[in-house]
N, C-alpha and C positions, 0 to 999 in steps of 0.2 A: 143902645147896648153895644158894647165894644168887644162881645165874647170873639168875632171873625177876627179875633186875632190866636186863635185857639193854639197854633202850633209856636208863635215864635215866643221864646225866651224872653220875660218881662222883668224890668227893674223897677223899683217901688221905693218912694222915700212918704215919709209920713209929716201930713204937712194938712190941719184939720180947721173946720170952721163948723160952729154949731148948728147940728138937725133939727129938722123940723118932726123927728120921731121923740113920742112922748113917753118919758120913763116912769111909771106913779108908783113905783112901789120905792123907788129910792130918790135924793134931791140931786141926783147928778141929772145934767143934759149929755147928749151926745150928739160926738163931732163925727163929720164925716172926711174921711182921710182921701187927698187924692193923692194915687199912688205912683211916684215917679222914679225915686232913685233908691239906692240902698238895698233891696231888697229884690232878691230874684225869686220868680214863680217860673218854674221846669215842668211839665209833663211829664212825668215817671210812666202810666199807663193809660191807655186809652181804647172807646169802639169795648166799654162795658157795659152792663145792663141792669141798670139801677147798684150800683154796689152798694151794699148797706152796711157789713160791720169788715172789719178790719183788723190783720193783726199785725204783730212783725213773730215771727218763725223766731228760736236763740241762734240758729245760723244765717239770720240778716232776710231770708227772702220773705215778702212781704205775702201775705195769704188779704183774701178779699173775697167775702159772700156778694152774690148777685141777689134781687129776690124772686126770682124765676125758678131759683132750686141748684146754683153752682158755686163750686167755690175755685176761685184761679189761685195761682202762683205766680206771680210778679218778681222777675230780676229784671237786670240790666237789659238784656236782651231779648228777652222771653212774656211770654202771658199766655199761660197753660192752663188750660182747665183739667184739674185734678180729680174732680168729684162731681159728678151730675148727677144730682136725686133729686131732678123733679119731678121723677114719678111717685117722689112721697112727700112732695110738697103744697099745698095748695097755694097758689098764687091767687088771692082771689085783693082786690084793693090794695090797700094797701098791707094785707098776710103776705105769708112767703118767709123765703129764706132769711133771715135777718139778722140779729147779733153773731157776733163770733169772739172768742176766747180762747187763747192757748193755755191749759194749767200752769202754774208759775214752775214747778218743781218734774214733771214728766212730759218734755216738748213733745212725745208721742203723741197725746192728746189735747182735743180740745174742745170747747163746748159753742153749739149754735142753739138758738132760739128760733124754733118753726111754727108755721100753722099749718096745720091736717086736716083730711077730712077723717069725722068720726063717726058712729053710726048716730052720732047724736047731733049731725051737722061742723061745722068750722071749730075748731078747737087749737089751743098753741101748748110746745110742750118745750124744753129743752133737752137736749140730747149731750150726749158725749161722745165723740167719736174717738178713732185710730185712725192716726193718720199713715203709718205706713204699709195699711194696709186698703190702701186708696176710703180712707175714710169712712171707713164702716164703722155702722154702732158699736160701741162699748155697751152703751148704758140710757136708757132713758132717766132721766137724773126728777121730772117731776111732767105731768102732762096735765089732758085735761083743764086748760086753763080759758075760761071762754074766750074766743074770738070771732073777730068781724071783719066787713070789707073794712071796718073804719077803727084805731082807737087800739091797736094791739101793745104798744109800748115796743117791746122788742129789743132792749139794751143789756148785755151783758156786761158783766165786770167784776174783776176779781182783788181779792184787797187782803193779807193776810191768809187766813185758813176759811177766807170765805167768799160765796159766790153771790153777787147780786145781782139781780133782774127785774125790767121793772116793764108792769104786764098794764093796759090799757083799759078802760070800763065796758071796751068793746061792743060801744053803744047804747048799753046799758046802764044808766046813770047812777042809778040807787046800788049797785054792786061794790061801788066806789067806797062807800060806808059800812059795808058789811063786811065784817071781817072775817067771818064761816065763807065769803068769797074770796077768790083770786084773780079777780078780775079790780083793774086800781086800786095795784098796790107796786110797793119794791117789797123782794121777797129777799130775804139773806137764807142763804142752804151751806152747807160744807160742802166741801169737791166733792163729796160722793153722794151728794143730793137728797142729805137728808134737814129739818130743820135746824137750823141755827140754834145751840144752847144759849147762847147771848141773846135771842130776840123774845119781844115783850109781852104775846101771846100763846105760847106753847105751841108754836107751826109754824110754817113760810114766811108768814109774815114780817115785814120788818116796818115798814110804816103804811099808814092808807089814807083813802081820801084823793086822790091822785086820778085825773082825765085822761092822760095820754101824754107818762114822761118818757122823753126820747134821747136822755143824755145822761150820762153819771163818770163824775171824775171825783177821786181824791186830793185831797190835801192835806198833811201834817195831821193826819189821822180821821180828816174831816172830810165825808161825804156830801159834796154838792150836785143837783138834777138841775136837767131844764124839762121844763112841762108846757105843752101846746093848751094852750086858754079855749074856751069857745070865739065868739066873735073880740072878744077882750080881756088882756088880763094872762097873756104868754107869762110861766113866771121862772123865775131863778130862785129853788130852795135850798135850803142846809135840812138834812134827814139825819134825825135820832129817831133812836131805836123808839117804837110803839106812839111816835107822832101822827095826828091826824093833820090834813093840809085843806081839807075843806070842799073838796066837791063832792055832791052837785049843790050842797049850801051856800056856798060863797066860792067866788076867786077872787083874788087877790088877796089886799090889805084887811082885812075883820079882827076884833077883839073875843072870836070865840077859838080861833084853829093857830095852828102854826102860821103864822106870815113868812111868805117868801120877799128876799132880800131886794129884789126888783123885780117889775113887772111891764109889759110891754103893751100898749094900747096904740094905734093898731096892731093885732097880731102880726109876727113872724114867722110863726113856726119855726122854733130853736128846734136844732141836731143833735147828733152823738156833741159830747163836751171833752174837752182837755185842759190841762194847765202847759203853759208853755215856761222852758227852764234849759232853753238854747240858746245858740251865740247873740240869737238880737238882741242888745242892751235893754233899749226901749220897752220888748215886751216881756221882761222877765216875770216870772209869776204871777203871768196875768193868765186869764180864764178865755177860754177858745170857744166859740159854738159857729159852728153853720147854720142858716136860714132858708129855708125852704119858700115861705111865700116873701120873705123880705129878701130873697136873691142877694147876701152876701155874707160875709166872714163877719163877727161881730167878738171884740173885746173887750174886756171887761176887767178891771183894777178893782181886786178886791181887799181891804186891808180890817183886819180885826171882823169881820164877819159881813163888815160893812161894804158897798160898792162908792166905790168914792172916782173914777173917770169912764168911761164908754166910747166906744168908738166903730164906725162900721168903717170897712175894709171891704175891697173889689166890689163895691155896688152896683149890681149889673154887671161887672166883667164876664164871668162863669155863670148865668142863671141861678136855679135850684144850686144850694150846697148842704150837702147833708151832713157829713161825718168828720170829724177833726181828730185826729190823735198825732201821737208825738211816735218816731223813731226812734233808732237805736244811733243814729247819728245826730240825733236833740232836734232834728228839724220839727219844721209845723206841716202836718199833710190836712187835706182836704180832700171829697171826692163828691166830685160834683151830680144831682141825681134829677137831669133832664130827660131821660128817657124812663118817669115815671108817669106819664097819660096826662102829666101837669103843665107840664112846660108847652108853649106854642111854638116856641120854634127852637128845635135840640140844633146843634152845632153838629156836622157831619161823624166830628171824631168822640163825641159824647158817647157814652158819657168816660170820666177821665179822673184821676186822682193826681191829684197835686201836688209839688212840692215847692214850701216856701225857706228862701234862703238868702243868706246874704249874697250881696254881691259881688 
């Protein structure tokens, strides 16, 4: 592993020969990229604590949930911690502080994903804050949502006049199929947290069936997840509204559930997800996810619904990579999540978020 090169300024050119990682839910192979020119990775922020969601601010500064219970503020110069509530957060496994959201139309607020404790044990809720007013609640927007040390989902995302999140089985696997649960599922709500008139049960709901998705990104009106597999079976789905996806009955490929577009044997654990639509020629419109137990950036060409190239990026450079989203200057960011009880050996300035850019 080549992370001890943490600090200095890397160029990356793309230049791939076929893995020995197996893709069964789609007929592509994937290459592994070794990265030399072309491409620069910068350090924007470093010496965070698990950062988990991400936003960018409409005045450029970059906001970052820990899942300890903090939210910083990232410029050029600066990483400020703005907001400390983890005295109402439960850090228990992998709970804690976790999605984060700016509303698209009042940058005053914005929406996080927590777990708490309740009188009824670990539970996750979403909240809405104020931000100028160091972050205090607005609004609890939906609570009560089971939770575990393991399995919470935790992603927020916003898309139109709606808010998605997508909540884990929280080890509870039969949850997953019950739809009186909210536990695996993606829930669509309106910014002001109440059920979706567009979804396909009369409540939160927007699809179920779902272990523990950790990604959601748009496209051309199209919602795509990535979802953490058990031992096999990581997968990349497309979500309509009142689709079931199949767990604890099947993962992956089956002719009884929605099939997801690829699938990943051995596990990864896929991240937060993006589409990228910045200066690299190369990766235009392609599909972004961090990996967690596969320690790198993985791409993904998607065309007509279909996955038709793959490619893993920084293998082992940065360990654990959790979160990808895109800028307001079109870069690709990442943010790497070693100082989650996972990683064997964090790098001193760990953990860090990324920036990838030309050169």
């Amino acid at each position: 592993m080549r992370r001890r090169t943490y600090l200095r300024t890397m160029a990356l050119g793309i230049t791939g020969f076929t893995g020995c990682m197996e893709s069964t839910g789609s007929t592509t192979q994937i290459s592994t990229a070794n990265i030399d020119q072309g491409v620069r990775i910068k350090t924007v922020a470093m010496n965070l604590e698990v950062p988990w969601g991400a936003d960018f601010h409409s005045n450029g500064d970059l906001y970052v949930t820990e899942r300890p219970g903090r939210i910083r503020r990232i410029r050029p110069n600066s990483n400020d911690i703005v907001a400390d509530i983890t005295d109402q957060i439960a850090h228990s496994g992998e709970g804690g502080l976790l999605g984060f959201e700016f509303h698209p139309e009042n940058d005053n607020l914005a929406y996080t994903y927590q777990t708490y404790d309740s009188q009824n044990g670990l539970r996750n809720r979403v909240v809405r804050h104020r931000i100028n007013d160091r972050f205090s609640r607005d609004k609890v927007l939906i609570d009560d949502i089971p939770a575990s040390s393991i399995h919470n989902g935790g992603r927020v995302a916003i898309d139109d006049d709606a808010l998605y999140v997508t909540t884990g089985d929280a080890g509870n696997e039969g949850q997953a199929q019950n739809r009186d649960s909210l536990a695996g599922k993606v829930l669509r709500l309106t910014l002001d947290g109440n059920p979706h008139p567009d979804n396909s049960f009369d409540s939160e709901v927007f699809t179920y069936g779902h272990r523990n998705p950790q990604g959601l990104a748009f496209r051309g009106g199209t919602l795509f997840s990535t979802e953490h597999g058990p031992t096999t079976n990581d997968e990349i789905n497309v979500l309509e509204a009142g689709n079931n996806y199949g767990w604890p009955i099947v993962t992956g490929v089956s002719d009884q559930f929605t099939n997801p577009i690829a699938t990943y044997t051995p596990t990864i654990a896929p991240g937060g997800a993006t589409f990228y639509d910045g200066p690299i020629s190369q990766w235009q419109g392609n599909f972004f996810f961090g990996t967690l137990a596969g320690q790198h950036l993985h791409r993904v060409q998607i065309e007509k619904g279909e996955v038709v190239e793959q490619e893993r990026l920084l293998e082992g450079e940065y360990g654990r990579l959790r979160t990808t989203f895109i800028g307001p200057d079109k870069h690709l960011y990442v943010t790497t999540s070693n100082q989650d009880g996972r990683s064997a050996a964090p790098a001193p300035q760990d953990d860090r978020v990324l920036r990838l850019q030309p050169a």
